[in-house]
Every structure is written in C-alpha cells, then in structure tokens.
N, C-alpha and C positions, 0 to 999 in steps of 0.2 A: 468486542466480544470478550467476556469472560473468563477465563479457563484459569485453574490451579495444575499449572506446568512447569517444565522449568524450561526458560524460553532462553534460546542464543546459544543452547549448551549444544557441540558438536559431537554428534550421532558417531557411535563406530565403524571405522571404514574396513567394507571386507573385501574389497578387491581395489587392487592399484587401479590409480584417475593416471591418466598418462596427460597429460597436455604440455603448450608448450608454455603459456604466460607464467610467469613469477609468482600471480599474486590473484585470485580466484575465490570463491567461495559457490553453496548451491545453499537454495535455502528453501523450506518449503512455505507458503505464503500466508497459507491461514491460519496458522500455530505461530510463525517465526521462529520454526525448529530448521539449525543447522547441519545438513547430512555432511557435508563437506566443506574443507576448507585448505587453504594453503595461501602464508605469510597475509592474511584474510584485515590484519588492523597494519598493514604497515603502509606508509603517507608515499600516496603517488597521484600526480597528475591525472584528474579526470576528461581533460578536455570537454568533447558535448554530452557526455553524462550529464554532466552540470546540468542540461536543460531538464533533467528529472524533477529536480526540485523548482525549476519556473513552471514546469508542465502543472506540478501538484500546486504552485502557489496561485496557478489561474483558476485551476478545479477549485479552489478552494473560494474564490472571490467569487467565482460563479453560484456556490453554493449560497453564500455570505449576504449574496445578491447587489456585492459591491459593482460588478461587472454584470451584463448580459455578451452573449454570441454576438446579437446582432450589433453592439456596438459598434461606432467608427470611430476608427484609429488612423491619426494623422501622422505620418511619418516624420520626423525630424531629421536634421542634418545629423546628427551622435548616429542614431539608426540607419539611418543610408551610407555612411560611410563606415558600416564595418566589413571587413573582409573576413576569408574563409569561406566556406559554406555561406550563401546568402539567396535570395531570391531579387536580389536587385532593385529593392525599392527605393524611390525616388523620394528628394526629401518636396514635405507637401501633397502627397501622394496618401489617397483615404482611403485604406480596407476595411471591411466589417472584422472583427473580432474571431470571427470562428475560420477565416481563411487564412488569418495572421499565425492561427495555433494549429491548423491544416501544418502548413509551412515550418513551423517550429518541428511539430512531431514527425513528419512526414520527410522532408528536405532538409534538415538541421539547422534552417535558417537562421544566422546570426542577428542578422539585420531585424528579423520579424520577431526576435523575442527581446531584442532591444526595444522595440516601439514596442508591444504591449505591457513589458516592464512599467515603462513611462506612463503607460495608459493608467496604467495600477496605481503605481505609489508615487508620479510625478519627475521622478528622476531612476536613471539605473541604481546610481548608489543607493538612494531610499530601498529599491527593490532587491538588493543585495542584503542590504541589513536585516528586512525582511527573511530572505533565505537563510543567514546565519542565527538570526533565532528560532524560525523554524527547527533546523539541524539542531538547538541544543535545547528543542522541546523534544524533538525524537530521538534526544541519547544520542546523537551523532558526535561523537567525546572529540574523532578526530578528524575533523571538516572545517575548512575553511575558506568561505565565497568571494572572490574578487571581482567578478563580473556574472552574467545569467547567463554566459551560453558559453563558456570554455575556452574561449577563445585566446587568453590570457598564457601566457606557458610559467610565468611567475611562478617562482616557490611560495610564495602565498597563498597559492590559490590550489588547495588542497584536497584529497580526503581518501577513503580505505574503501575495499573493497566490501566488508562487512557495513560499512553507511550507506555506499552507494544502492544495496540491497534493503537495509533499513525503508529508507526512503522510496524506493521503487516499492516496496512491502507495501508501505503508508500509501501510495498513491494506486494501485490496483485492485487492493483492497478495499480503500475509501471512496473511488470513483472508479468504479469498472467502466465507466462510459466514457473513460479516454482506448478502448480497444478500440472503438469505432472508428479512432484516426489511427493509433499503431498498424491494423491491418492494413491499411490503404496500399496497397502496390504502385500506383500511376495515378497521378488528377493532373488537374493544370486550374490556374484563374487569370482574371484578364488584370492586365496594371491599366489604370486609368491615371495619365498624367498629363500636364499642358503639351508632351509631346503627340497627345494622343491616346488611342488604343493598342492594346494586342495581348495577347495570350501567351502563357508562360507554365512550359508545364515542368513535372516537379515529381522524383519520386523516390521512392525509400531507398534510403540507406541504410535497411537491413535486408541482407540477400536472405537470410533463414527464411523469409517469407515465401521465399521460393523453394527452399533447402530441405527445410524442418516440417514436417506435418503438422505438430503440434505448437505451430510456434504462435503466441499472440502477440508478442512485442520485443523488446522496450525502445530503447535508446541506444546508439551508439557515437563513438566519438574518437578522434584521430589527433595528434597532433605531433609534431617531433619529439617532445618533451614528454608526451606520455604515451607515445607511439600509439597502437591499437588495442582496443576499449568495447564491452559492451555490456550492457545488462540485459538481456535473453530473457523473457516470460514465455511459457508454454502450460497447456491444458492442454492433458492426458485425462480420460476417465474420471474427470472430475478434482484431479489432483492438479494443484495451481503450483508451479517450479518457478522458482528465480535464479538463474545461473550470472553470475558476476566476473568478468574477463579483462583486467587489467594488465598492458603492456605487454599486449601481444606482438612477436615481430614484423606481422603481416597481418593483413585484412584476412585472407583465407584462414589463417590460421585462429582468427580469432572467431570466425565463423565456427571452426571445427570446435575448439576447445568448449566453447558452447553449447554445442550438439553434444558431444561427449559429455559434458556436466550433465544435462538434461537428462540422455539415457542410463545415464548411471541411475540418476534417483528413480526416475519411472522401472528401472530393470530389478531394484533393491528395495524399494521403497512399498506400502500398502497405507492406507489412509483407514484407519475405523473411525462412523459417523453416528453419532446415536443425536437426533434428532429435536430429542425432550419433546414430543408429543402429547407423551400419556399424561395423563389427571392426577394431579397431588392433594384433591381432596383440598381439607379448609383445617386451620389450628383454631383451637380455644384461645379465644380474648380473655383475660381477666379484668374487671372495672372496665370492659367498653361498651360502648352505645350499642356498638353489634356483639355478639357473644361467639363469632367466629370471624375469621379474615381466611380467602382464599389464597392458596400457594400457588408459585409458580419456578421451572427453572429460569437462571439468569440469563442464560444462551443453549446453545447444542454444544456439545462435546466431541472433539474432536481428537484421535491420538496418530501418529505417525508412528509406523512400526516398519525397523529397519531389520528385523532379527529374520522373516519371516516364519512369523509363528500366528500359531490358527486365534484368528480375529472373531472368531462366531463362540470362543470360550472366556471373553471377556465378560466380567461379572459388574452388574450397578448393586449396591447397595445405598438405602436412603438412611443420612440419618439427622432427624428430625427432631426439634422441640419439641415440648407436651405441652407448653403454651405458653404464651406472651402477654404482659400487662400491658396495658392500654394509657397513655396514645400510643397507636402505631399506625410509622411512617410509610408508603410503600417503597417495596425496595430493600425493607430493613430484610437483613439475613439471619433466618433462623434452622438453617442446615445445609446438609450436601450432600451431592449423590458422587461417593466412591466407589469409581473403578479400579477394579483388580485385574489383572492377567497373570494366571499360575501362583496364584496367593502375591504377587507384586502387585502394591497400589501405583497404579497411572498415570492419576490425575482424577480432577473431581470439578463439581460444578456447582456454584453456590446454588442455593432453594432459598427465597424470597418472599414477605409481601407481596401479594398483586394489589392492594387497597391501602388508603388511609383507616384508621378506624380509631375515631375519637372516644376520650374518655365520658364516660357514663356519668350524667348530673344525677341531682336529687328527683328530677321530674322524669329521664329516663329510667329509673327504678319504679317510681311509681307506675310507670306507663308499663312497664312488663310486668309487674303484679299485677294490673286489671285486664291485662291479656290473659295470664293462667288463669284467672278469678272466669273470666266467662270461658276458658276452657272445662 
C-alpha cells in the first residue's frame, strides 16, 4: 500500500507507559506509525522471536509456490537434536509441512523450524542467509540471524526492538493467514516413527490468548541471555497494534507489559479510513489511440490520530493533471488526493492510470476523422 506519510516517526506520548522491560516499542500495523517507544533500536537478544522471520520466510515460499502445506518433511539428525522448546522429532521421522509450522507458531518448536528450514533452502545456514537478507530488504539496519529459531544466546545473533516489529509488520500484514495458527490455544499431532505411533499435544506459548480479548498473536521467546521476549498483535475495532517486549524479568511481566502497550494505543489512538471508492472520472490523452485514460487511487488512505481530534473534519482535496501525452503506462501518476485536518496536510494518496494508452498512428487519425465524418 501506498501512502505519502511519514512512517517509523514516534507519535507524542500523553500519558506515562509504565512497564517493566528496558527496551519496548507499539506500533500501529497498517501505516507503520510508531505511538511508542522506549531504547526501541538498542541490540538485544531475541531468543524465539527469531521464528518471526522463519514464520514470514515459510509464508513467503508458500506464496512463491516454492513450498506447499502439504509437503513431507523429513527430519534430520541437525533437527532432532536441538534443544529448548522442541516437539521431539525423531530423526527420519516425516511430517507434512503445515504440522511442522502448527508446531513452530504454536509450541515454539525448535526442532520443527530446523527441519522445514532444511526443507526450504537445504541447509539451516542457507536459511539463515536467507533471513539476513530478508532483514536488510526490510531496513532491518540492526539484525543479525545465527540460527531460525533463537536458540543461540551468542552476541551475534541479534536485533532491536523496532525490527522485531518491522518484520512482524511484514508478515501480518503480507499474510494474515498465519492468525489461523497464532490463535490456536491447544492441538496435538501423532509422530510416526520406527518406534511406532502416538500423539503429542502442544500448545501456546502465549498466555494473552487467554489474557487479552483482543489479542491475535505473535511470537514469543525466552532465554537467559535475552530473558523474556514478545511481540503481541491484537485487533481492536478494526485497529491492527503490534506491541514489542524485549527483556522482560519475568514471563508475567512480559505478559503485562504487553497488555499495557496495547491499551495504551487502543485508549489514545483513532484510526481515519477513507476508502477511495468514489469515481475519478478519465484525463485527456494527447496524440493517443484513445483520447482519454481512466483514473484511479493507488490504495485507501489511512491516518492514525493520537491527538483526539474530530476525524469527520478531515478534508480530501484532488489535485489532478489536465492531461497526459501519449504513450501512457498504467500506473503512471498524475496527482493526489490531500488530506487536511484544521488546515494541516496529513498525508495524500497518489491518483494513477488505470490503462495503458498507446500513441496514435497515422491510420488512427484517419479512423477518427471518418468517425466524425458519419457523425
């Protein structure tokens, strides 16, 4: 999406956040407007954070069509043998794909985002390298992947509060159809190994699920070195929050500090949505085959407004070429609609081509003079 904003800039805060982590940020998901923030780019240990961006690298291969769901994934001994958080696969041991990432999202499963790592790009490391370019295709300035699930306590293996929300952004955003595993409270699946059968159940590692009304996700993550960890998605009223909880002392606490980021923005926060519905009508072509091209906006417009101030006195104004020579590309931009609120401009939305529209030969001149000619 679109928008002429100014994105990552932190909102002014009118009442004290109390929490208890270090290092924190709120961010709103569909802008990438920051209401809050505290020591938000300073380099600390993510732990299973980390599986954010394996979550979003599977979304992504899924789309890519490099992967399916139902794919089988063969465990290896690298996979079976990691500790932490695991679900205990056995190496030579074949799950389908969408139970491996059940397990990653749901039960923080080390072991299970080791093997589809390997499913993906062949090796962890390949899938690491992967994650690291990823991060510094999303501006993530200060991240740094050693392994796909956090297991690592290395100072190498890095990154900020303000990425870890980046990347949850990217992937909530870009695939809402990982909610479908974030919510899960309780499943189970069966291991099928030369030992046999049995069933192994498995469940969230985010208590807000139980906590939070509004809560939809994300990831959370532990370890000695980066103590307690989480990234928090919730949907209020249509308002998408990402709350960011790095190095919390405690689990509960990181619970809390989360909830409180949340209510803050929902208690402060108002979302204005204008749509672009309406008709923009068509611009003159000059020298084209067609002698008009239909407009369009480039997306919906979207403003976060922390001031609370009245959202129904925001002004669009259009403002528009008188026309375009020909060829035109679709897509090319030839205006915007600004918004104002109390004579302040907002932000704005480009206005586009909806069509190609080729230049005019010598035979489409003649063909529209023998059209007027029997008009």
């Amino acid at each position: 999406m679109t928008l002429s904003l100014i994105w990552g800039m932190a909102m002014p805060v009118k009442a004290e956040v109390e929490i208890s982590a270090p290092s924190a940020i709120l961010m709103e998901a569909s802008t990438g407007q920051v209401i809050y923030e505290v020591n938000a780019t300073e380099h600390r240990s993510p732990a299973s954070i980390t599986k954010i961006m394996t979550i979003l690298l599977i979304f992504e291969a899924l789309e890519q069509g490099n992967i399916k769901l139902d794919d089988d994934v063969t465990v290896t001994a690298h996979a079976s043998s990691m500790g932490g958080s695991q679900v205990y696969l056995a190496e030579g041991e074949i799950q389908d794909l969408e139970t491996l990432l059940k397990c990653i999202v749901v039960a923080s499963a080390n072991d299970a985002s080791v093997a589809v790592a390997e499913h993906i790009a062949g090796s962890e490391k390949s899938f690491v390298d992967m994650m690291n370019a990823k991060a510094r295709a999303l501006g993530m300035k200060d991240t740094c992947f050693e392994d796909c699930c956090g297991l690592t306590d290395s100072d190498g293996h890095y990154t900020t509060a303000k990425d870890v929300a980046i990347m949850s952004r990217e992937l909530i955003t870009k695939y809402p159809g990982v909610f479908k595993y974030t919510t899960i409270w309780m499943d189970d699946f069966v291991h099928e190994t030369a030992q046999g059968s049995s069933t192994f159940g498995i469940s969230s590692t985010n208590k807000l699920l139980k906590q939070y009304d509004w809560i939809t996700g994300l990831k959370t993550g532990s370890t000695s070195k980066a103590k307690y960890c989480i990234s928090a998605t919730g949907n209020k009223n249509d308002m998408e929050l990402i709350a960011v909880v790095m190095g919390a002392p405690d689990p509960k606490q990181r619970f809390s500090d989360a909830a409180t980021l949340l209510n803050y923005g929902y208690g402060m926060c108002k979302m204005y949505v204008d749509e672009n519905k309406d008709s923009l009508g068509a611009l003159t072509v000059k020298g084209g085959k067609e002698d008009c091209v239909s407009l369009a906006y480039s997306s919906d417009f979207r403003y976060l407004d922390t001031e609370k101030r009245d959202l129904e006195s925001v002004e669009k104004v259009l403002e528009i070429s008188r026309e375009i020579k020909a060829p035109v590309v679709k897509g090319t931009e030839v205006g915007q609609a600004v918004y104002r609120l109390g004579g302040e401009v907002i932000g704005s939305v480009p206005i586009v081509t909806a069509a190609d529209v080729a230049k005019a030969t010598y035979k489409d001149y003649l063909y529209k003079l023998f059209l007027e000619y029997l008009m």
